[in-house]
C-alpha positions as CSV (number, residue, x, y, z in Angstrom):
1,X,-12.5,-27.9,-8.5
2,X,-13.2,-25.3,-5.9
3,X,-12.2,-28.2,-3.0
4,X,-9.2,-28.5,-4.3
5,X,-7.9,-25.2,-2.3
6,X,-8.5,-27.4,0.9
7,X,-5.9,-29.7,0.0
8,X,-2.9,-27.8,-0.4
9,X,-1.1,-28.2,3.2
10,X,2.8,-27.6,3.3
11,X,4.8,-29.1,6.4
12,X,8.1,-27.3,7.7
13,X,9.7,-27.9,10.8
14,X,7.4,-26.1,13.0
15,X,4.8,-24.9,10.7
16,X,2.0,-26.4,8.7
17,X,1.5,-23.9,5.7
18,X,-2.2,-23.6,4.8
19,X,-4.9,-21.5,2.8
20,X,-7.1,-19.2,4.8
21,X,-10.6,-20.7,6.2
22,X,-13.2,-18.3,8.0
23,X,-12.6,-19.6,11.1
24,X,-9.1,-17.5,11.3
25,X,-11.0,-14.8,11.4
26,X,-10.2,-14.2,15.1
27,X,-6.5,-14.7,15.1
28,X,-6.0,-12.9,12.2
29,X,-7.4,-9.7,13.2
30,X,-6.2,-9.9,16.7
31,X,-2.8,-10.7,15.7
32,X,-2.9,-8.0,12.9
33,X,-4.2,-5.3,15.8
34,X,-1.6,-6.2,17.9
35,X,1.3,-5.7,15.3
36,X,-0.4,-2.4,13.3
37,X,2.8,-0.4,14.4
38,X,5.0,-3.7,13.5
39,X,3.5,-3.8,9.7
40,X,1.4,-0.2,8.8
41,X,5.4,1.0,8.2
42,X,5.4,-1.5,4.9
43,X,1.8,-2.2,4.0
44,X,-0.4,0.1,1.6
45,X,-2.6,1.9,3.9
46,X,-5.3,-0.5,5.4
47,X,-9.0,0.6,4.6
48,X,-11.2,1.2,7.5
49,X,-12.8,-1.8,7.6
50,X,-9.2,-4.2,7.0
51,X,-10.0,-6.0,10.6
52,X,-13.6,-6.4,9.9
53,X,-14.7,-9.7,9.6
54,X,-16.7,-9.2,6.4
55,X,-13.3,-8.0,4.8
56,X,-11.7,-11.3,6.0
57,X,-14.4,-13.2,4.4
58,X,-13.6,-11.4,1.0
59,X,-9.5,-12.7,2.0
60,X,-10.9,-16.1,2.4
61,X,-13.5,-16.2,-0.8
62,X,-10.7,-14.4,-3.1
63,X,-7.6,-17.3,-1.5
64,X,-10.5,-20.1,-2.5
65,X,-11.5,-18.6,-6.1
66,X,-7.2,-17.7,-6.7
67,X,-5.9,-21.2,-5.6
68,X,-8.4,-22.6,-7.9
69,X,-8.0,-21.1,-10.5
70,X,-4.4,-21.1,-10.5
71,X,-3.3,-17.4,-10.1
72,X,-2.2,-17.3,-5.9
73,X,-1.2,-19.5,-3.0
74,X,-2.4,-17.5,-0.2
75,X,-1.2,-19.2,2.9
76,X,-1.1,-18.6,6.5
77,X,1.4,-19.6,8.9
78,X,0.4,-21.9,11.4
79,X,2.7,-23.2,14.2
80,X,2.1,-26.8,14.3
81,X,3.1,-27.3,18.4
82,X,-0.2,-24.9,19.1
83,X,-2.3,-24.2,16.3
84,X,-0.9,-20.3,16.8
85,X,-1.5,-17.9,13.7
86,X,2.2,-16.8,12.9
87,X,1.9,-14.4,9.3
88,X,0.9,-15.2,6.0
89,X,2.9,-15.6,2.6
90,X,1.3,-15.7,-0.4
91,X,3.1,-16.7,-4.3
92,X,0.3,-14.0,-6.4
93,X,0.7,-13.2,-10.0
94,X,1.5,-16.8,-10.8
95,X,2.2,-16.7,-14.6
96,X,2.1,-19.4,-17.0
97,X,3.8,-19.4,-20.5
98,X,7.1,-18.8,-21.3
99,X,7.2,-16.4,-17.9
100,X,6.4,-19.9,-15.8
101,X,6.9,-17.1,-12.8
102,X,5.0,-15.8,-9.3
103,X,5.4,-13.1,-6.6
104,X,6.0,-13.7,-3.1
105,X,4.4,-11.6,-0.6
106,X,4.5,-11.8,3.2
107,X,3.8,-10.8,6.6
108,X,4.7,-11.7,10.1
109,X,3.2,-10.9,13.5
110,X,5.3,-8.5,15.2
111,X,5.4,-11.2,18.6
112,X,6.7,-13.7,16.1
113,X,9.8,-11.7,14.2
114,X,13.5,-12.6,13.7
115,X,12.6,-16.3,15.0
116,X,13.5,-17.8,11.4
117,X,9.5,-18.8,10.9
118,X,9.3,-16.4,7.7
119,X,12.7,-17.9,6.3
120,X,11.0,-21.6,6.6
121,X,8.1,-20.2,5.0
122,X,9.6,-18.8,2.0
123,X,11.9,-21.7,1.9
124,X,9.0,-24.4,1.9
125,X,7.2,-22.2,-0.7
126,X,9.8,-21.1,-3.0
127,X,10.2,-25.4,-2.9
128,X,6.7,-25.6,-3.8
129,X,6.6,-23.5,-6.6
130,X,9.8,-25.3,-8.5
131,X,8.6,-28.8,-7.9
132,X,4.7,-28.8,-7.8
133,X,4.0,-25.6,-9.7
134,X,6.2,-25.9,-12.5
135,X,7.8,-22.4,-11.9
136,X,10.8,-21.4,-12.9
137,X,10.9,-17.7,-11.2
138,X,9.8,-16.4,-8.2
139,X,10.2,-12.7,-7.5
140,X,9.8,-10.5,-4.5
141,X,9.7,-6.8,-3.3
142,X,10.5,-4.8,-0.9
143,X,11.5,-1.3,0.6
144,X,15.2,-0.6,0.2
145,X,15.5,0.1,4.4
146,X,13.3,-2.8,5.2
147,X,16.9,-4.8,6.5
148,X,14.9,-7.6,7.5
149,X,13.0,-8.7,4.7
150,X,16.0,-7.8,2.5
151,X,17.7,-9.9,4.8
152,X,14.9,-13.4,4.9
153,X,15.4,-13.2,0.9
154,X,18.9,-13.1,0.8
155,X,19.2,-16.0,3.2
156,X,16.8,-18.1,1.2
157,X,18.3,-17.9,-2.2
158,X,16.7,-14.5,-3.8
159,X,19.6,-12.7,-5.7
160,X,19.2,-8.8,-5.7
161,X,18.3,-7.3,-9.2
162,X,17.5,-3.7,-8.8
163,X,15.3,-0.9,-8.3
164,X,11.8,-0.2,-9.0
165,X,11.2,3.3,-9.1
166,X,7.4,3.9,-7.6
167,X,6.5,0.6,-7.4
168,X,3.9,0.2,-4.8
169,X,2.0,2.7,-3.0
170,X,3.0,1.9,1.0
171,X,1.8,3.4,4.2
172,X,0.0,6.3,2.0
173,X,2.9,7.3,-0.8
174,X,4.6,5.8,-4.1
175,X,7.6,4.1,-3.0
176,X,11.0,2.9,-4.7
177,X,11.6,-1.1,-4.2
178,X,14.3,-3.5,-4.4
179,X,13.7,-6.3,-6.5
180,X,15.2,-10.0,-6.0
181,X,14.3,-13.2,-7.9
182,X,14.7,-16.5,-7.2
183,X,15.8,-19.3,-9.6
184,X,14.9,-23.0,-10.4
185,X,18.1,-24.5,-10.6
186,X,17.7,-26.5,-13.5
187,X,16.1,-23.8,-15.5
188,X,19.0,-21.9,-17.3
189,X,20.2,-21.3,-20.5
190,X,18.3,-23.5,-23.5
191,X,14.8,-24.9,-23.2
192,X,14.0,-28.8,-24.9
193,X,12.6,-28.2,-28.2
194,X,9.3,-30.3,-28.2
């Protein structure tokens, strides 16, 4: 079962979509380095050792251990013409039940923003999650001035549906979000009695 996380590989025009592996550990950190001022504006605070590689092996063991057991999809971003590390996304929280629902997550390197890589991304997941998870609800977060992420959700479906008062602590305080969700079409109104 643990193998399984290995498998999951999801193709968009220009990215292959794929869990963490220890070998990443190089791009990631220098790509998170370079865009600290880029991201530390809508990230919790990082801990000291966020760029160490023993914290990205905890990334990687917890991606392995969440994808098989069915509570994340951690994936980076990979751009297929040359292997570059773009961001991340990850669908966490994934709820089974009557909920059938996950949280999206994501990040971009700051050389790599407003290119319309995140919006495939969310696009290819949010796909994923309707037709091969079985989900009927994907929901994201984010601060009310971020304009761009506000902006990737809108253009990929997510319909605004209000306010969180202190929902997550970012960049060192309790901070209001703005909440969207996203749909499976053929999931409204009445359920199949079975």
């Amino acid at each position: 079962m643990l193998r399984r996380w290995r498998k999951i590989r999801i193709e968009t025009e220009r990215m292959t979509l794929r869990p963490p592996v220890l070998s990443d550990f190089g791009a990631w950190s220098g790509l998170r380095r370079d865009s600290i001022g880029f991201l530390t504006p809508w990230e919790p605070i990082w801990s000291r050792d966020h760029l160490s590689r023993k914290a990205f092996s905890n990334r990687v063991y917890w991606a392995q251990r969440s994808i098989s057991n069915g509570s994340a999809l951690p994936l980076f971003l990979i751009h297929r013409e040359d292997q570059m590390l773009l961001g991340a996304i990850t669908l966490d929280n994934i709820r089974r039940g009557p909920s059938q629902a996950g949280t999206l997550g994501y990040w971009i390197g700051a050389p790599f923003a407003r290119q319309g890589y995140m919006r495939e991304a969310i696009q290819a997941v949010v796909h994923y999650a309707f037709e091969f998870l079985d989900l009927s609800r994907i929901e994201a977060a984010c601060l009310p001035e971020n304009a761009a992420s506000r902006g990737v959700l809108e253009k990929t479906g997510f319909k605004y549906e209000g306010v969180a008062q202190a929902y997550l602590q970012i960049n060192g305080r309790w901070r209001n979000h703005v909440l969207y969700a996203n749909l499976h079409p053929d999931r409204r109104g009445r359920t199949a009695i079975g």
